[in-house]
PDB file of N, CA, C and O in Angstrom:
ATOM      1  N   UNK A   1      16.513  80.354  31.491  1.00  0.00           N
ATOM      2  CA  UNK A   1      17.820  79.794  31.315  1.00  0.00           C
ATOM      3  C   UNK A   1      17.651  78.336  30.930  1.00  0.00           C
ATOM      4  O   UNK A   1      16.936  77.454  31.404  1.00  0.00           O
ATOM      5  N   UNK A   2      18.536  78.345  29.914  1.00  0.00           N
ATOM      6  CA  UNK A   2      18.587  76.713  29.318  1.00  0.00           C
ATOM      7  C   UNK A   2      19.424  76.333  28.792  1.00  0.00           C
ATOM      8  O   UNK A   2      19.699  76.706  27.652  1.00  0.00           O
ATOM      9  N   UNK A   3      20.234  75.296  29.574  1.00  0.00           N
ATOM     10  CA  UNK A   3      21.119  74.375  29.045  1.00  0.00           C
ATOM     11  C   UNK A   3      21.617  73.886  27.613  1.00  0.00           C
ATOM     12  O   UNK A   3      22.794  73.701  27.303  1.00  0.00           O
ATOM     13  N   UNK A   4      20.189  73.662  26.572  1.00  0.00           N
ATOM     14  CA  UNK A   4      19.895  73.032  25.885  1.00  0.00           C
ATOM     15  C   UNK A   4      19.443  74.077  24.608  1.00  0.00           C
ATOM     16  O   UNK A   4      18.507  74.874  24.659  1.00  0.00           O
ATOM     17  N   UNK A   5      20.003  73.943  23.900  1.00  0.00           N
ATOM     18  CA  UNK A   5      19.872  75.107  22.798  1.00  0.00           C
ATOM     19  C   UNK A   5      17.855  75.020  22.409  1.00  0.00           C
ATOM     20  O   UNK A   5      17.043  74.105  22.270  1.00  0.00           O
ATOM     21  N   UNK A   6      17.816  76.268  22.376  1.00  0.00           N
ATOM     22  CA  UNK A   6      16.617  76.823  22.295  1.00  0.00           C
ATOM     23  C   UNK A   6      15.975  76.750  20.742  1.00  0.00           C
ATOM     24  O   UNK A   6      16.554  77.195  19.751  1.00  0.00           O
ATOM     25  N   UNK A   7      14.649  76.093  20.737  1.00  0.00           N
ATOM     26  CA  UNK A   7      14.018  76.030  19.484  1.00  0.00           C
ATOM     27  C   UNK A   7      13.475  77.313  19.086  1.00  0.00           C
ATOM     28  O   UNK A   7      12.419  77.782  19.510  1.00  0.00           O
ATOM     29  N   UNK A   8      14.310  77.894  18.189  1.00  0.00           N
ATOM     30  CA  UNK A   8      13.609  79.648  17.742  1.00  0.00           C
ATOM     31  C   UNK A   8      12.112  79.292  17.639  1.00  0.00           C
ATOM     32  O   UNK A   8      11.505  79.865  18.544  1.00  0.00           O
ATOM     33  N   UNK A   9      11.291  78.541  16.850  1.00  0.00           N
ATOM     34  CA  UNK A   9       9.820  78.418  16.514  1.00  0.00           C
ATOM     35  C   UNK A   9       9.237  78.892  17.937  1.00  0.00           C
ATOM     36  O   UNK A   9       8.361  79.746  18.071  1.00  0.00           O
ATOM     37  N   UNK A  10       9.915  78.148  19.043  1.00  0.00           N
ATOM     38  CA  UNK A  10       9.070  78.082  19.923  1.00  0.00           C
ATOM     39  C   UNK A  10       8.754  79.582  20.545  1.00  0.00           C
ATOM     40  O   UNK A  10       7.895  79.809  21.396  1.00  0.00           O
ATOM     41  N   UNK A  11       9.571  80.488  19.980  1.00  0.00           N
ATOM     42  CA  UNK A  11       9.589  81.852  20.627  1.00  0.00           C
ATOM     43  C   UNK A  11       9.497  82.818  19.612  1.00  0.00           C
ATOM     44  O   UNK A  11       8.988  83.882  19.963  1.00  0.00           O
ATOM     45  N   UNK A  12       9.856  82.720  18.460  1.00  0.00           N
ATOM     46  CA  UNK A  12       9.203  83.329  17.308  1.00  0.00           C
ATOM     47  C   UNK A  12       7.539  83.500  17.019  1.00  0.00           C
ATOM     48  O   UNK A  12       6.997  84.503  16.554  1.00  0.00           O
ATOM     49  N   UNK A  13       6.854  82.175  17.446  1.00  0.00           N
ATOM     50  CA  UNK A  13       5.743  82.310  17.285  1.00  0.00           C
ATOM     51  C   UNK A  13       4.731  82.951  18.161  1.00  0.00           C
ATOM     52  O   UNK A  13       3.723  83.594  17.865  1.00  0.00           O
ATOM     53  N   UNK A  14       5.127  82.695  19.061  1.00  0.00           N
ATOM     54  CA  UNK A  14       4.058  83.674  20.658  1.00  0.00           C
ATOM     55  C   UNK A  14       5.225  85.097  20.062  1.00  0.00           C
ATOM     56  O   UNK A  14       4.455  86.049  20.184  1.00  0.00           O
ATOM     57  N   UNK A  15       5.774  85.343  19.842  1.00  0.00           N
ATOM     58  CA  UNK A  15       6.231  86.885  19.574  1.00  0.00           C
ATOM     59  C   UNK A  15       5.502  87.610  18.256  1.00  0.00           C
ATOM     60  O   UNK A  15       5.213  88.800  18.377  1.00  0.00           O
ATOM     61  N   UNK A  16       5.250  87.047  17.219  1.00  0.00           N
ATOM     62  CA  UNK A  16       4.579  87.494  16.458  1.00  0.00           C
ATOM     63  C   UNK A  16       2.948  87.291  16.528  1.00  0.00           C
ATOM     64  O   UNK A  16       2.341  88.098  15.823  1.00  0.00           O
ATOM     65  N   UNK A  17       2.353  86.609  17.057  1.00  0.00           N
ATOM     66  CA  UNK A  17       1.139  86.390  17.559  1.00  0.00           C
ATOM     67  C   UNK A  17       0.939  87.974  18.471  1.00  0.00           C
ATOM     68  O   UNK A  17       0.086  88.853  18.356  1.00  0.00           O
ATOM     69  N   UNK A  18       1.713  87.889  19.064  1.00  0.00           N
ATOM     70  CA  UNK A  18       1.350  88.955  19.905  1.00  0.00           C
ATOM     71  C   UNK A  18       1.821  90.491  19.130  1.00  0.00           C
ATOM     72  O   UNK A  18       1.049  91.437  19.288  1.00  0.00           O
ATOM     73  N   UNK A  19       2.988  90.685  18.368  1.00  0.00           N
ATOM     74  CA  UNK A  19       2.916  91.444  17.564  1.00  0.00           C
ATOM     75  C   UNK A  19       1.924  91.845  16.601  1.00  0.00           C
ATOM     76  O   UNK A  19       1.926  93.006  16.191  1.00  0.00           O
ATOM     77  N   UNK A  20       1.042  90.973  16.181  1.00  0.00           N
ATOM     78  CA  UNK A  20      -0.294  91.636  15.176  1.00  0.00           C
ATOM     79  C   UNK A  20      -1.530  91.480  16.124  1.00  0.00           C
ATOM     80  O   UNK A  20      -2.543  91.143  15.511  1.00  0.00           O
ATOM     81  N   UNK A  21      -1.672  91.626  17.323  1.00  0.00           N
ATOM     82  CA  UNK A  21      -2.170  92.187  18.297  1.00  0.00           C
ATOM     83  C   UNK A  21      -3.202  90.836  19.391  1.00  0.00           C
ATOM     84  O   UNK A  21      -4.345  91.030  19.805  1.00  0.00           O
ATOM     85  N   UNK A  22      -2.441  89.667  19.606  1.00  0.00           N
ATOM     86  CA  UNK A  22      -2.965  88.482  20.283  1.00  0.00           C
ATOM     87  C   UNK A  22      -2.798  88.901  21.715  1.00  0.00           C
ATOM     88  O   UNK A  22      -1.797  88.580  22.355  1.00  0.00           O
ATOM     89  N   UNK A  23      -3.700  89.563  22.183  1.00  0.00           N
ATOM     90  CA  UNK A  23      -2.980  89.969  23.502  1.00  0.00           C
ATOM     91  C   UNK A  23      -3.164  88.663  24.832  1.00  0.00           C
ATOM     92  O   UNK A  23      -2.670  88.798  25.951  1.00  0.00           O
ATOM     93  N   UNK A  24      -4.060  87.315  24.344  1.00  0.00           N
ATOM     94  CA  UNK A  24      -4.009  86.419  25.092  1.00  0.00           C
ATOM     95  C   UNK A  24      -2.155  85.886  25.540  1.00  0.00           C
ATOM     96  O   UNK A  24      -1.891  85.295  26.586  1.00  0.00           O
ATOM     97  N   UNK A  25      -1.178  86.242  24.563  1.00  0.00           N
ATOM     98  CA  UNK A  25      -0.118  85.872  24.210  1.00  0.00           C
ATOM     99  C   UNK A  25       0.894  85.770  25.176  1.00  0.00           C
ATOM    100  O   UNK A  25       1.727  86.343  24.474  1.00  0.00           O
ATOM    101  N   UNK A  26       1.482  85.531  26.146  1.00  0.00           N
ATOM    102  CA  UNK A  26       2.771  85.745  26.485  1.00  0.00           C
ATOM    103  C   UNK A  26       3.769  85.551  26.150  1.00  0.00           C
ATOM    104  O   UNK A  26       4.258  84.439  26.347  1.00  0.00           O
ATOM    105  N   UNK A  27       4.552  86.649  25.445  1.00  0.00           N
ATOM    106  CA  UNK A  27       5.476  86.583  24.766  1.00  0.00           C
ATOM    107  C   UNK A  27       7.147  86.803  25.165  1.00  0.00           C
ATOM    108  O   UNK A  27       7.389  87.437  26.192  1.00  0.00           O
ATOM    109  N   UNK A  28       8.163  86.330  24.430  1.00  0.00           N
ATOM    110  CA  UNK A  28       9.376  86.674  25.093  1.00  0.00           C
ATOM    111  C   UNK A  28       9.402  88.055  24.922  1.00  0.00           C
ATOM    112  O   UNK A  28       8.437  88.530  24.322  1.00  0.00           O
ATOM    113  N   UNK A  29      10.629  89.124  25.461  1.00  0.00           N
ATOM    114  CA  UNK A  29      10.508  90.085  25.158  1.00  0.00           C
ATOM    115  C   UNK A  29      11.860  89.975  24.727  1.00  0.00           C
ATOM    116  O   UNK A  29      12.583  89.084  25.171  1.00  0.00           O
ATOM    117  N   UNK A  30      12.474  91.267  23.444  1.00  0.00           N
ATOM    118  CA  UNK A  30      13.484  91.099  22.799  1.00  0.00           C
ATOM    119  C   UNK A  30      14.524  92.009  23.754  1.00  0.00           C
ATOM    120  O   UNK A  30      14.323  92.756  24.712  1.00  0.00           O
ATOM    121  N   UNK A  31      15.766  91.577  23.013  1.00  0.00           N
ATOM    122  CA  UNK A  31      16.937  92.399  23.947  1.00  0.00           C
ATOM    123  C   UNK A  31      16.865  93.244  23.538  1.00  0.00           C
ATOM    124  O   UNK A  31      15.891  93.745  22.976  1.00  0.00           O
ATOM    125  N   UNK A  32      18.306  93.812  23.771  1.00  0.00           N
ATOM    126  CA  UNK A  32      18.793  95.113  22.849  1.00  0.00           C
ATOM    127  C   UNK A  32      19.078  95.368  21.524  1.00  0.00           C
ATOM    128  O   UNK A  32      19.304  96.387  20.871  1.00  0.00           O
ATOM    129  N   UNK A  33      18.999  94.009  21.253  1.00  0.00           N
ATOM    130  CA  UNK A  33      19.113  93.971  19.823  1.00  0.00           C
ATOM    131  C   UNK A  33      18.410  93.264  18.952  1.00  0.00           C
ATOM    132  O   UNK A  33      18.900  93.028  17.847  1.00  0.00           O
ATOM    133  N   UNK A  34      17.422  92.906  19.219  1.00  0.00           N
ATOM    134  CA  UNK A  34      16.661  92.543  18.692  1.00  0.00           C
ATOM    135  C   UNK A  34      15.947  90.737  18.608  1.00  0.00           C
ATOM    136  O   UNK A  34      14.914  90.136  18.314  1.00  0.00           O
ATOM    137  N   UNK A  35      17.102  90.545  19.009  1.00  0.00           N
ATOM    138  CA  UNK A  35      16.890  88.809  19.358  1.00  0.00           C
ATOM    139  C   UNK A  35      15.747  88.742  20.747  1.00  0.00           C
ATOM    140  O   UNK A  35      15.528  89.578  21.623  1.00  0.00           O
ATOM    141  N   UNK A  36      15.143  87.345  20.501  1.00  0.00           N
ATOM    142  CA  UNK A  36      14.379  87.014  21.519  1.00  0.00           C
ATOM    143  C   UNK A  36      15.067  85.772  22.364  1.00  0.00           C
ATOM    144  O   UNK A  36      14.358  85.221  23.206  1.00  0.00           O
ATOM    145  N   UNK A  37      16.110  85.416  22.215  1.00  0.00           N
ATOM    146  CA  UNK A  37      17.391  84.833  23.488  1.00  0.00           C
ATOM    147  C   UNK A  37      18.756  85.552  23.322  1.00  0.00           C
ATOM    148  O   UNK A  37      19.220  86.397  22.556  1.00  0.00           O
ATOM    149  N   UNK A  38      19.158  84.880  24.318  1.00  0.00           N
ATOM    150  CA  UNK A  38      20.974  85.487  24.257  1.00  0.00           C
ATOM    151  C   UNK A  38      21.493  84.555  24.909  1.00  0.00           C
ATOM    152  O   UNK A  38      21.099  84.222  26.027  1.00  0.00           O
ATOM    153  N   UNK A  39      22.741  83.849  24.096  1.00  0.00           N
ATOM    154  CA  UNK A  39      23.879  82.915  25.118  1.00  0.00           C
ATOM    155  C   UNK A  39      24.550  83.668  25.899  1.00  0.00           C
ATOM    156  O   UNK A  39      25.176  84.720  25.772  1.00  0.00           O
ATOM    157  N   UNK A  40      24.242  82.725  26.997  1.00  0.00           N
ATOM    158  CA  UNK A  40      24.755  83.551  28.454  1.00  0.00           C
ATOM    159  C   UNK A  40      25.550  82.650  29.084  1.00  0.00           C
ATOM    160  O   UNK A  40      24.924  81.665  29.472  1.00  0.00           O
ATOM    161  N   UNK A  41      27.278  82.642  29.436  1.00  0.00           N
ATOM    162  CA  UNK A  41      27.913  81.308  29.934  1.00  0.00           C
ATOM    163  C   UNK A  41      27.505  80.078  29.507  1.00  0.00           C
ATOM    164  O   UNK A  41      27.806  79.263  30.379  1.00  0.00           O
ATOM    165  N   UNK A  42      27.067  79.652  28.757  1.00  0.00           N
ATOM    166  CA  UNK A  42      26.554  78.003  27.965  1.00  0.00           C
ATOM    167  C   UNK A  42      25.551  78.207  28.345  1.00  0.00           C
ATOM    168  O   UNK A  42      25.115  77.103  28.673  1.00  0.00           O
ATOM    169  N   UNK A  43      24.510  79.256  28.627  1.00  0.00           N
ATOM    170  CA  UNK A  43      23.205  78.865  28.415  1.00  0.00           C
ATOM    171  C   UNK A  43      22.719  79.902  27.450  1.00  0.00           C
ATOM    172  O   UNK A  43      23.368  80.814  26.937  1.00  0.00           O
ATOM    173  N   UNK A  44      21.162  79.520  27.262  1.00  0.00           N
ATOM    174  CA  UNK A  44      20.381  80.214  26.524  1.00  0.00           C
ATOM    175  C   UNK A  44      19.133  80.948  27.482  1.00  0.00           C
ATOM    176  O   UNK A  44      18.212  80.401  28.090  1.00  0.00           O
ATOM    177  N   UNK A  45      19.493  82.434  27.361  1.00  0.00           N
ATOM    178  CA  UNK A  45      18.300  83.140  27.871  1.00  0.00           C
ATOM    179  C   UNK A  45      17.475  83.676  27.737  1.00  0.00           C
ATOM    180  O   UNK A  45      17.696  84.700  27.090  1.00  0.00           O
ATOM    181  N   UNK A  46      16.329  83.523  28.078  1.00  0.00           N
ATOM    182  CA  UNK A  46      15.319  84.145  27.470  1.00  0.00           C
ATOM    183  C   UNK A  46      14.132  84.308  28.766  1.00  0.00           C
ATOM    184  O   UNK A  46      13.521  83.594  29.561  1.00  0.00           O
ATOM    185  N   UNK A  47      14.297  86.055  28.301  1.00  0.00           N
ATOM    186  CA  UNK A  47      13.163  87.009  29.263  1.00  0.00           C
ATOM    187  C   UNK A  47      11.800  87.469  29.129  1.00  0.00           C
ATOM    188  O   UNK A  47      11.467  88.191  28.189  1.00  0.00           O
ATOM    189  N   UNK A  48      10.936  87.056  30.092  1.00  0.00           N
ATOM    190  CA  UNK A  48       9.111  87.284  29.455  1.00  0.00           C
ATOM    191  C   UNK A  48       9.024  88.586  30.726  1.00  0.00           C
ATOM    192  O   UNK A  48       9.699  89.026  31.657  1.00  0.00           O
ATOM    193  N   UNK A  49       8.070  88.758  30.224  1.00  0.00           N
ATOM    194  CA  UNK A  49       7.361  90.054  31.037  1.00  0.00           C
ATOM    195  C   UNK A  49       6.797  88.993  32.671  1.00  0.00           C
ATOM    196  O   UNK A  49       6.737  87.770  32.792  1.00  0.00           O
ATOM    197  N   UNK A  50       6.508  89.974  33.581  1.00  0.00           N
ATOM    198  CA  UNK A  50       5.985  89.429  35.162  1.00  0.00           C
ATOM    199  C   UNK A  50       4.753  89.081  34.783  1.00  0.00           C
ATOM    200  O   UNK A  50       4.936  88.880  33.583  1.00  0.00           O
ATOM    201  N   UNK A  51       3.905  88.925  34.935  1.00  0.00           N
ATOM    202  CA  UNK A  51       2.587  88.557  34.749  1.00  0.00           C
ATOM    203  C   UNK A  51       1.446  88.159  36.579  1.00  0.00           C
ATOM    204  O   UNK A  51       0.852  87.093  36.743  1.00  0.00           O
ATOM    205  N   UNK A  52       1.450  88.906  37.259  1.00  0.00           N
ATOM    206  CA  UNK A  52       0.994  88.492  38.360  1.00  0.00           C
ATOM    207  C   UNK A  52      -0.299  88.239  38.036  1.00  0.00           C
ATOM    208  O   UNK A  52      -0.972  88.621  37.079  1.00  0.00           O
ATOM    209  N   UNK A  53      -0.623  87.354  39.216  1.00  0.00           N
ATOM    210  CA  UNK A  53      -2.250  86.431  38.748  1.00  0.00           C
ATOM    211  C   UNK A  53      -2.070  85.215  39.662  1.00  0.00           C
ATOM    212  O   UNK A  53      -1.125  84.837  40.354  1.00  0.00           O
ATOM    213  N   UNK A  54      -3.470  84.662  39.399  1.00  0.00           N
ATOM    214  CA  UNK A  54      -3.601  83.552  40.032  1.00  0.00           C
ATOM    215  C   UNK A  54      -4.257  82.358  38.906  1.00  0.00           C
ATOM    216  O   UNK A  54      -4.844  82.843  37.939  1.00  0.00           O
ATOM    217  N   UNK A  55      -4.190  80.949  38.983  1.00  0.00           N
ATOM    218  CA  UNK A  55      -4.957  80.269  38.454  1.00  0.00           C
ATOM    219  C   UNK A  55      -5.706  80.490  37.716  1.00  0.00           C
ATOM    220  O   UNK A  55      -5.403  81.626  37.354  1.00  0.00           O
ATOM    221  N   UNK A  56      -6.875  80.081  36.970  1.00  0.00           N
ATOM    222  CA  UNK A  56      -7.787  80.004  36.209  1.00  0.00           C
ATOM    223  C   UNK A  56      -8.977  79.442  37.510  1.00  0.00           C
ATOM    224  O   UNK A  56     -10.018  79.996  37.862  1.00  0.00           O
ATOM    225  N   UNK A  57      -8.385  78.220  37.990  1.00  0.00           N
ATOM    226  CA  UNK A  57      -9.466  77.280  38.847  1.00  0.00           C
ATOM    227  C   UNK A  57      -9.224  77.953  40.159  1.00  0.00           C
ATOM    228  O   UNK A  57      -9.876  77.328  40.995  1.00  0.00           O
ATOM    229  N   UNK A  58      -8.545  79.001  40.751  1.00  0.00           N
ATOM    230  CA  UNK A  58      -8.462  79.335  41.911  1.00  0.00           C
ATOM    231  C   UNK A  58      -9.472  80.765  41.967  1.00  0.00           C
ATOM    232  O   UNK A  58     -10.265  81.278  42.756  1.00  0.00           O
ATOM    233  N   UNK A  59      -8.962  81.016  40.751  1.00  0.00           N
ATOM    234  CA  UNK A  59      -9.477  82.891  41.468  1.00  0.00           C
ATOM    235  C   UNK A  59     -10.658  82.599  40.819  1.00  0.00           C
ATOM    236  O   UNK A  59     -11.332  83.627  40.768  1.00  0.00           O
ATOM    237  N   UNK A  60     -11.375  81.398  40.152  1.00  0.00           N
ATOM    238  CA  UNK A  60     -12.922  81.431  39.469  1.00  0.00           C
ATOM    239  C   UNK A  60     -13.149  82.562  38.802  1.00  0.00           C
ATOM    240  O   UNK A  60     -12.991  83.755  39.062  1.00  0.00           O
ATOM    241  N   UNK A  61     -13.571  81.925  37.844  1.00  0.00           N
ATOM    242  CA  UNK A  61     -13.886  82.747  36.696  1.00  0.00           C
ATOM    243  C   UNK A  61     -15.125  82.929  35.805  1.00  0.00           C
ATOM    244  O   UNK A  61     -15.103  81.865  35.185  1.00  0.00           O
ATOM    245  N   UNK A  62     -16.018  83.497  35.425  1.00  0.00           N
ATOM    246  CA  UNK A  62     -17.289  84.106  35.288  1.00  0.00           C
ATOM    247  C   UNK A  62     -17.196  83.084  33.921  1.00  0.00           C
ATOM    248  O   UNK A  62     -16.188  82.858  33.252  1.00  0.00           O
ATOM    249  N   UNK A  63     -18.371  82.620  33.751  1.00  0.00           N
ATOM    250  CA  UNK A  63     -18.636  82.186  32.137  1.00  0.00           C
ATOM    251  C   UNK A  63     -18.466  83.099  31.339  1.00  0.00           C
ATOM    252  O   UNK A  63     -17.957  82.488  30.399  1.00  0.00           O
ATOM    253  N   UNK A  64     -18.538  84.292  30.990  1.00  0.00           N
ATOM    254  CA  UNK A  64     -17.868  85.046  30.087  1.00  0.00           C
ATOM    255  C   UNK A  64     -16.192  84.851  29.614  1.00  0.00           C
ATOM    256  O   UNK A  64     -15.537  84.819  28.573  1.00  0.00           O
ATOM    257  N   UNK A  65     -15.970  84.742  31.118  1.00  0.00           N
ATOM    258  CA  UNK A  65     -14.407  84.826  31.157  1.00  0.00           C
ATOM    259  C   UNK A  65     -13.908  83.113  30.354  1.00  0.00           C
ATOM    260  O   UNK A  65     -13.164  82.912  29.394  1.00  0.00           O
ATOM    261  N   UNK A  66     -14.576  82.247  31.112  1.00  0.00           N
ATOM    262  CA  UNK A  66     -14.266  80.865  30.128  1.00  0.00           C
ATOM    263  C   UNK A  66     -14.425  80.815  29.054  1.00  0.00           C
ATOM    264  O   UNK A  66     -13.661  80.163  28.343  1.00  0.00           O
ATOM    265  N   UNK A  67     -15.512  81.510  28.545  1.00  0.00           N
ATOM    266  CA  UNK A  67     -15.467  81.487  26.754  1.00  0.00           C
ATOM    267  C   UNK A  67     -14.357  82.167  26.402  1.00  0.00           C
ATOM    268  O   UNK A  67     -13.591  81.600  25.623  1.00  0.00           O
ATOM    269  N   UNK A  68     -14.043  83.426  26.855  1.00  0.00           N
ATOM    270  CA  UNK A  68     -12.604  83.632  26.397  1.00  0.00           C
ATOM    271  C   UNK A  68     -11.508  83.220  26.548  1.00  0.00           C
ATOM    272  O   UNK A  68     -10.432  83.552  26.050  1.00  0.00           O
ATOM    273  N   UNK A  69     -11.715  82.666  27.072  1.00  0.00           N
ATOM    274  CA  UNK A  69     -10.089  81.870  27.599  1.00  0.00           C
ATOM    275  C   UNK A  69     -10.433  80.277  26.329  1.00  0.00           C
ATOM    276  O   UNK A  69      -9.459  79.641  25.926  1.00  0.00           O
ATOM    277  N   UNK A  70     -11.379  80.017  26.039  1.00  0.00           N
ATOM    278  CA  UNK A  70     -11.561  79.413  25.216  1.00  0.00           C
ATOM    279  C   UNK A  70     -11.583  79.620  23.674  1.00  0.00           C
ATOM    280  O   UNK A  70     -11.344  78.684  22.911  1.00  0.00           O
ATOM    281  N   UNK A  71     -11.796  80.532  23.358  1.00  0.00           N
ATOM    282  CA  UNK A  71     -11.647  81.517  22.105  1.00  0.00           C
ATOM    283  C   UNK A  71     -10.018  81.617  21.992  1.00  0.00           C
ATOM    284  O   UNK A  71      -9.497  81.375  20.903  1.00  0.00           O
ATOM    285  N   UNK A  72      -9.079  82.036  23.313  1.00  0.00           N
ATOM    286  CA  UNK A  72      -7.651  82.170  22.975  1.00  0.00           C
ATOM    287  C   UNK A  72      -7.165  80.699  22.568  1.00  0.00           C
ATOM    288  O   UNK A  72      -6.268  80.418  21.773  1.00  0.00           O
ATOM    289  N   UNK A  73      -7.780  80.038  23.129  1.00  0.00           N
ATOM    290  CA  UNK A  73      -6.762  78.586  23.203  1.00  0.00           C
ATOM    291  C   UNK A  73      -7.627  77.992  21.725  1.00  0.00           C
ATOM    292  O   UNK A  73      -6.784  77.214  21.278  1.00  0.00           O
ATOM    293  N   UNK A  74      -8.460  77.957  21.048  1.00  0.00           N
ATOM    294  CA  UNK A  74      -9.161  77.312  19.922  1.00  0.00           C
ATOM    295  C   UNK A  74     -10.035  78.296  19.609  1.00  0.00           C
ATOM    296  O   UNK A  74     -11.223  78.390  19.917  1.00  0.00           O
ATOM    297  N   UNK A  75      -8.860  79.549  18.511  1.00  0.00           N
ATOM    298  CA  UNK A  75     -10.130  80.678  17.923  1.00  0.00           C
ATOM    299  C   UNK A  75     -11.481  79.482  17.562  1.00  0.00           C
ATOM    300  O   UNK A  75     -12.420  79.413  18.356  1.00  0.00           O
ATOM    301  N   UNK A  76     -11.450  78.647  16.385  1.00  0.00           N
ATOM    302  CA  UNK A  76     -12.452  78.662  16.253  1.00  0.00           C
ATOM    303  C   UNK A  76     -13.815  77.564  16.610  1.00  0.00           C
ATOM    304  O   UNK A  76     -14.550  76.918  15.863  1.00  0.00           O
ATOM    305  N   UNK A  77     -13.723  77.760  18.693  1.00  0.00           N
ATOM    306  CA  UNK A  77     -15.057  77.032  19.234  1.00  0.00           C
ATOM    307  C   UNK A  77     -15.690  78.256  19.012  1.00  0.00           C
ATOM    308  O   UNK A  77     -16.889  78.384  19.259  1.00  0.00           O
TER     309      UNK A  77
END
């Protein structure tokens, strides 16, 4: 929910990233019709999937796992 009218880029782009198969991505998910917000009483809404988890620095993570998490954030280190 947001007050403040919503920059489409900002949710267009993690939606199509993840549409041609970025699965690092968290993406909005679309309504019923196809939009990825909806004005709701003067705001703007917009719904992502749950994602349970912990940290990066809490649950420690294997050097394998850091290179990938590094690969998502700068394909090309």
């Amino acid at each position: 929910m947001r007050s403040k009218p919503i920059n489409p880029v900002s949710l267009s782009v993690p939606h199509l990233l993840k549409r041609y198969g970025i699965e690092n991505v968290i993406a909005p998910l679309e309504t019923r019709t196809g939009q990825l917000w909806s004005a709701l009483e003067g705001y703007e809404a917009t719904l992502y999937p749950f994602v349970e988890g912990r940290s990066a620095m809490r649950a420690g993570m294997s050097p394998g796992q850091w290179l990938e998490l590094a690969a998502a954030i700068d394909p090309g280190s």
